[in-house]
C-alpha distance (Angstrom), angle and dihedral (degrees) to the residues before:
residue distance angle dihedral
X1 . . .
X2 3.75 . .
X3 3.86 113.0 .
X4 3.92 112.9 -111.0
X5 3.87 116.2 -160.1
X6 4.12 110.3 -123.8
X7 3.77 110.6 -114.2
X8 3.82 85.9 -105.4
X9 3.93 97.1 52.3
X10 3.53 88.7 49.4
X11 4.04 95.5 49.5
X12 3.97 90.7 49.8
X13 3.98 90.3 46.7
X14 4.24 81.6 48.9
X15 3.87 88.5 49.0
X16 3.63 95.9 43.6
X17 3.98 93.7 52.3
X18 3.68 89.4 49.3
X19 3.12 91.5 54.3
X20 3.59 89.3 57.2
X21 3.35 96.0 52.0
X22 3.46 100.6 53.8
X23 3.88 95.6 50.0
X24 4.12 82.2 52.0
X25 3.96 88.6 54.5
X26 3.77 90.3 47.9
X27 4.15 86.0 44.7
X28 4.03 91.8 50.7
X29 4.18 88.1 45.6
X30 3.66 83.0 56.5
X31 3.70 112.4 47.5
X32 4.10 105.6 -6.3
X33 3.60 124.7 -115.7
X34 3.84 97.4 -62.1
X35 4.34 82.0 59.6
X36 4.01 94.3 56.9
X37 3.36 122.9 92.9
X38 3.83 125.0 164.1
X39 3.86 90.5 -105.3
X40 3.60 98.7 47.5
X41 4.01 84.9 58.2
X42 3.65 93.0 49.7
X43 3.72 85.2 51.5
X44 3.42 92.3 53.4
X45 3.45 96.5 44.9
X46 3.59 96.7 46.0
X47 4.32 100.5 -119.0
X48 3.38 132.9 108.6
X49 4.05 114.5 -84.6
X50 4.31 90.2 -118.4
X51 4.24 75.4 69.4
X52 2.94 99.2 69.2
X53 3.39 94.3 39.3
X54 4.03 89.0 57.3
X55 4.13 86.1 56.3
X56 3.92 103.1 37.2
X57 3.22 125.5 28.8
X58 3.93 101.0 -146.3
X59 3.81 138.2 -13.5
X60 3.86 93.7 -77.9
X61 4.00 97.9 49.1
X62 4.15 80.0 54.7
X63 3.78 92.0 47.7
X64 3.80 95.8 40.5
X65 4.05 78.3 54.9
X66 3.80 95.2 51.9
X67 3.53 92.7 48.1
X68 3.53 101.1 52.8
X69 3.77 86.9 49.1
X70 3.67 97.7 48.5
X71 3.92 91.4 42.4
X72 3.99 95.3 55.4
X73 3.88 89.7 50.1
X74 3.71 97.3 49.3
X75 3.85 100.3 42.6
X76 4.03 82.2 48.1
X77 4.21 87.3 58.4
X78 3.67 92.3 48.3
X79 3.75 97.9 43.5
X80 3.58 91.9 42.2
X81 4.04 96.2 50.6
X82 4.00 87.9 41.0
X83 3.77 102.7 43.0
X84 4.27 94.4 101.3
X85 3.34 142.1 35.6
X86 4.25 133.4 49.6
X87 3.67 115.0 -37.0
X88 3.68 94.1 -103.5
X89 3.83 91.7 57.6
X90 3.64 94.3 48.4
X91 3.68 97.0 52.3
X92 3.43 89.4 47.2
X93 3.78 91.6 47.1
X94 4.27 82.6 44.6
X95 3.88 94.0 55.2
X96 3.82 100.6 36.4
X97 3.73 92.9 54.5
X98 4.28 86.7 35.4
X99 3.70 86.8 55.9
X100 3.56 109.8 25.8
X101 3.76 95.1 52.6
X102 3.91 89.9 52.5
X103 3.57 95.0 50.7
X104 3.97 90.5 50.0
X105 4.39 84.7 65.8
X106 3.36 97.0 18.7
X107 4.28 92.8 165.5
X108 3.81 86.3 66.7
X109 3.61 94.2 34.1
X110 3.54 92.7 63.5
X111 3.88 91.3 43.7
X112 3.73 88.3 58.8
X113 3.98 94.1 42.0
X114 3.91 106.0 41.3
X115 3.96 117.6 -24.6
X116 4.01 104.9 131.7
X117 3.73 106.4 -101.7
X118 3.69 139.7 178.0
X119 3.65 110.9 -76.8
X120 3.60 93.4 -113.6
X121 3.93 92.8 55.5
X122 4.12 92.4 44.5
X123 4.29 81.7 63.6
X124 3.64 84.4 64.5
X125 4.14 91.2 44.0
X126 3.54 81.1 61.3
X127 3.59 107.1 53.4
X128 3.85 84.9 41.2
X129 4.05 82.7 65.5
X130 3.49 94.5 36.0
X131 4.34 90.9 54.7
X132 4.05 86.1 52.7
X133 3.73 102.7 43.6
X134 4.32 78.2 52.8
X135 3.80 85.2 62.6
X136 3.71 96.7 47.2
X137 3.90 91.6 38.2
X138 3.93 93.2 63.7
X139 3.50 100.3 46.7
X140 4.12 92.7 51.5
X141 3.97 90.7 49.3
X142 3.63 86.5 52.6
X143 3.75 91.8 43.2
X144 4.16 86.2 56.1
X145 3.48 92.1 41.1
X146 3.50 93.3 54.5
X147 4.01 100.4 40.4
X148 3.90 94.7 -118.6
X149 4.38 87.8 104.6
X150 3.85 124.7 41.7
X151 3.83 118.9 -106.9
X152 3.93 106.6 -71.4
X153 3.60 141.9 140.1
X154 3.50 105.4 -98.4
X155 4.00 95.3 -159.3
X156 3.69 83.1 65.2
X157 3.51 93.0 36.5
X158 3.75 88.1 59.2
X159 3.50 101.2 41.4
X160 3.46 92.8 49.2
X161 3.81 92.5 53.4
X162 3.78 93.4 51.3
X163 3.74 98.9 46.7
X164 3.96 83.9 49.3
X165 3.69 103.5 54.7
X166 3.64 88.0 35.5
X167 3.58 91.5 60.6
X168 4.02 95.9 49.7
X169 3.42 93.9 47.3
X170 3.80 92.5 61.6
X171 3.49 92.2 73.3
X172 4.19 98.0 43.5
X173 4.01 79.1 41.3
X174 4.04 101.0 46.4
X175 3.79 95.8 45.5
X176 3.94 98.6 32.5
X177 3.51 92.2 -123.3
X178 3.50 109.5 149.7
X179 3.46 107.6 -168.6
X180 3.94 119.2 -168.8
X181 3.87 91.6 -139.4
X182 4.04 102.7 55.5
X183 3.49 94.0 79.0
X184 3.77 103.9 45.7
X185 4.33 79.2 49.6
X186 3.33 91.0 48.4
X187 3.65 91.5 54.8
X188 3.50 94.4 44.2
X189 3.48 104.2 53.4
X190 4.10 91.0 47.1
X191 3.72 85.7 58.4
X192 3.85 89.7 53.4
X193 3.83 95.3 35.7
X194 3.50 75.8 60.3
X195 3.46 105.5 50.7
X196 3.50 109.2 -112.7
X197 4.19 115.6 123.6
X198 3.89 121.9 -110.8
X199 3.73 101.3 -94.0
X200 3.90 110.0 -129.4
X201 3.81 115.1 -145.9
X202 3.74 103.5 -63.7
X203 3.89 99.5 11.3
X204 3.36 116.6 111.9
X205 4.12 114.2 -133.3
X206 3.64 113.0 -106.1
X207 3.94 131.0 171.5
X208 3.91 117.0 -66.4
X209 3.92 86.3 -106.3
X210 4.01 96.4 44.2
X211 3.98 121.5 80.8
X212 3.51 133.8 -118.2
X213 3.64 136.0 -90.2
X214 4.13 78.2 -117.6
X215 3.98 91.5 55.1
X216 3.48 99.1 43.7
């Protein structure tokens, strides 16, 4: 008869591998992917290296792991602070917390965004894009739907949008430079990427071929 692991087994080998993965995270947020190594994680997590072994079978498994981890917490923040409000507040909302929470760990951000990985690992890179673009994507469509953004594709839209702030975070990211002004930029060149018109003070933003609040 084929052994079965008791409930309780199988909860401590659950706790043990998540604690694994977290000391990875915090190993990655340190020193990138090229700084992990299965021993420095079992440092960090306070077990021998043959662990981590037992739980991962190499250094990209335990990445592949982090990443999946890290990706379903972040896309929760942005869909969470962008799931109400008009489309232009929710992609702002979308690439504020996008943005802003990357440049808060930027080490890890940049191993999520562009850090060469193993092949394996960059499959999970792009499903991390893929899960944000989602966010953006539905708040555009309903933007179109709704009048308040300019016909578009919003797959596109999305895709676009991700692949853009990625890119200008890499340099903020790389050289841990935070400066105050990228995300403010950030948002205000989605909104235009967008279509929607710099809003003066006292003008209310409206699609690129709508009018002002001034014109009206």
């Amino acid at each position: 008869m084929a052994y079965r692991r008791t409930p309780a087994v199988q909860a401590r080998l659950d706790a043990q591998a998540g604690l694994i993965v977290a000391a990875a995270t915090e190993v990655l947020s340190r020193s990138g992917f090229a700084g992990l190594s299965m021993a420095a994680v079992a440092a960090e997590a306070g077990v021998a290296t043959g662990t981590v072994y037992k739980n991962f079978t190499d250094k990209t498994e335990l990445v592949t792991a982090v990443f999946r981890k890290v990706v379903i917490r972040e896309v929760a923040a942005v869909a969470a602070a962008s799931h109400a409000g008009t489309a232009i507040e929710r992609v702002t909302a979308a690439v504020e917390t996008f943005a802003g929470r990357a440049m808060k760990n930027p080490k890890l951000a940049y191993v999520l965004l562009v850090e060469p990985v193993d092949t394996a690992v960059d499959a999970e890179r792009l499903r991390f894009r893929r899960a944000f673009a989602a966010a953006f994507e539905q708040a555009v469509a309903d933007g179109v739907s709704s009048g308040e953004l300019p016909p578009q594709d919003p797959l596109i839209s999305a895709a676009a949008l991700v692949g853009a702030i990625g890119e200008v975070l890499v340099g903020p990211l790389a050289t841990a430079q935070h400066g105050e002004s990228v995300v403010p930029e950030l948002i205000a060149f989605a909104l235009r990427a967008l279509g929607v018109r710099a809003a003066s003070s006292g003008l209310v933003a409206r699609p690129e071929s709508g009018v002002s609040d001034a014109d009206a």
